[in-house]
C-alpha positions in Angstrom: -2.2 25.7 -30.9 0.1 26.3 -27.9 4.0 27.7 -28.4 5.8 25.6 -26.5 9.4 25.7 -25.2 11.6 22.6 -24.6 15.2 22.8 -23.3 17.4 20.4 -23.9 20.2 20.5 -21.0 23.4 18.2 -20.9 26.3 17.2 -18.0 29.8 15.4 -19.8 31.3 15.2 -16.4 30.3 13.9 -13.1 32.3 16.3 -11.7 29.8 19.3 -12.8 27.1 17.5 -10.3 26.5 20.0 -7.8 24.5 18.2 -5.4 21.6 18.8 -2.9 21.5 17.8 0.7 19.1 15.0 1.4 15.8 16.5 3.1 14.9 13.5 5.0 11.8 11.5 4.7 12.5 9.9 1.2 13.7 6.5 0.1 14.8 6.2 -3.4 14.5 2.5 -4.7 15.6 1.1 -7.8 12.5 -1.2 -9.1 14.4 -4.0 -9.9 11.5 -6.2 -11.4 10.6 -4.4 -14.5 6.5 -4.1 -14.6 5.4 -2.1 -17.4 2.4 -1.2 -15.5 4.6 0.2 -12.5 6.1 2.5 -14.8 2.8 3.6 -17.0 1.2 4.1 -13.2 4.3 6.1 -12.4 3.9 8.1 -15.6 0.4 8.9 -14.9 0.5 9.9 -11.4 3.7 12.4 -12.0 3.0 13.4 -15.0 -1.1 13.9 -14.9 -0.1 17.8 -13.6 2.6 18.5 -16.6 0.5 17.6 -19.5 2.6 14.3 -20.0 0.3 13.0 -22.7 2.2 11.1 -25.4 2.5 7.8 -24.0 -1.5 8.1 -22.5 -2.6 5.9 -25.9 -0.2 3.6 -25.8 -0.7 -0.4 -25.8 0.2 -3.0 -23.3 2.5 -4.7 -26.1 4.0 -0.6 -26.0 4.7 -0.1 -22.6 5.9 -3.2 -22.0 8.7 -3.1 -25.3 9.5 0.2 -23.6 9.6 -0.5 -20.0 10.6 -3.6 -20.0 13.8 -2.8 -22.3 17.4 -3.9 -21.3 18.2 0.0 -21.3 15.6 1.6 -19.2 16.3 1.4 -15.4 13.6 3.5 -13.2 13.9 4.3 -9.7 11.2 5.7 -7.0 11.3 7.9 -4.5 9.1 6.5 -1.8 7.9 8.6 1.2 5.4 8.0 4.1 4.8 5.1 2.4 3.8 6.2 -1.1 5.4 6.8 -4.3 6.6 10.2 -4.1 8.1 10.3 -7.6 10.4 8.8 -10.0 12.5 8.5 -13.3 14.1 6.6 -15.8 17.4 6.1 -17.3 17.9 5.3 -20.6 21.5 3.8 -22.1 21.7 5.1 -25.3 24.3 5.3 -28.3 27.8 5.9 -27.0 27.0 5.2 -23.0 24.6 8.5 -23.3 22.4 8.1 -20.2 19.1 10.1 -20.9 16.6 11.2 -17.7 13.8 10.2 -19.9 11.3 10.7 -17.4 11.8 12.8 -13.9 9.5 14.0 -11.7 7.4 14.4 -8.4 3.7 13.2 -7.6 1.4 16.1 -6.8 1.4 15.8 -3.2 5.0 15.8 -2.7 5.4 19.0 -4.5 6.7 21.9 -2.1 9.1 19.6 0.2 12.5 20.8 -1.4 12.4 16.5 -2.8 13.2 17.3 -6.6 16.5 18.8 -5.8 17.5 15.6 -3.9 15.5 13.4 -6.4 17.2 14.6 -9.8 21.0 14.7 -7.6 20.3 11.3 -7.2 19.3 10.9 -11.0 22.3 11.8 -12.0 24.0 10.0 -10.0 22.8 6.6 -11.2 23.6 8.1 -14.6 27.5 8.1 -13.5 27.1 5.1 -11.7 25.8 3.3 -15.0 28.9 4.2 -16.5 27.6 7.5 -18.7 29.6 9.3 -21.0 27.0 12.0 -20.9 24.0 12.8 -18.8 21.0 14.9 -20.7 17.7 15.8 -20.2 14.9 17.8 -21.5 11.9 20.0 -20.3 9.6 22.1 -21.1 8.0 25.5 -20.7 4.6 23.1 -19.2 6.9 21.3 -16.5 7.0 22.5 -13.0 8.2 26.3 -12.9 11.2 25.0 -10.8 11.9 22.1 -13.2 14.2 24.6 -15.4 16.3 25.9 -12.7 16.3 22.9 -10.8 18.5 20.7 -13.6 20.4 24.0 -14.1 21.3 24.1 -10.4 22.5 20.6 -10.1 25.3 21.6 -13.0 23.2 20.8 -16.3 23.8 23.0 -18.9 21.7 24.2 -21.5 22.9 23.4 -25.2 19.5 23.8 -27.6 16.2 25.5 -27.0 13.0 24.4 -29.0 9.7 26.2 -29.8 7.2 23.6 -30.4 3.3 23.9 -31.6 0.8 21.9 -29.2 -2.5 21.3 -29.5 
């Protein structure tokens, strides 16, 4: 078994966001058509590098209840043509917007992106109409990943020690 540490960060006002400057090269898209394969090929090819495994098993009729859901939105950051990386926003109990999934595909790692990517994120959030923006991460995510929601104004409000196989 492997300790792991998850941090759970928050924002309650859109005013906290302090934002990065757009690096250039990177188009971030709203997929408007909801394809749960989009998003399970999304989850695989950003999250392959973190360890995201908990969804890996999952069935069609799975990723397409979550995917597909009213609540979810996703967006992609496209570059040079390719997915660069993406996330999700969930709408959850009293207009709590969750970045359920954030993240960057391995070869787009190393281009100051994620800074611009999660400002972005958060952005939508607001723009949903959020009372409160939250995240979480882990002590397996990117080294940056940590600092990087801390930067843009998230603050951390629980810290988790998890066993992992």
């Amino acid at each position: 078994m492997k300790e792991v540490t998850v941090w759970y960060l928050e924002s309650r006002s859109q005013a906290e966001l302090k934002p990065a400057s757009d690096p250039g090269g990177i188009d971030i898209r709203e997929a408007q058509v909801k394809q749960y394969q989009f998003n399970r090929f999304l989850y695989q090819l950003v999250g392959a590098a973190w360890q995201w495994y908990d969804k890996l098993g999952w069935s069609d009729d799975q990723w397409q209840a979550y995917a597909e859901a009213e609540n979810l939105r996703t967006w992609v950051a496209w570059s040079e043509g390719s997915p660069a990386g993406y996330f999700e926003l969930q709408m959850q109990d009293q207009g709590s917007v969750e970045i359920c999934y954030f993240g960057l595909a391995e070869k787009f790692l190393g281009r100051r992106l994620g800074g611009y990517l999660l400002t972005e994120a958060i952005r939508k959030a607001w723009d949903w109409g959020a009372s409160r923006v939250w995240v979480n991460t882990c002590s397996l995510d990117h080294c940056n990943a940590l600092s990087n929601y801390q930067t843009r104004g998230l603050s951390l409000y629980k810290t988790e020690l998890e066993q992992r196989a």
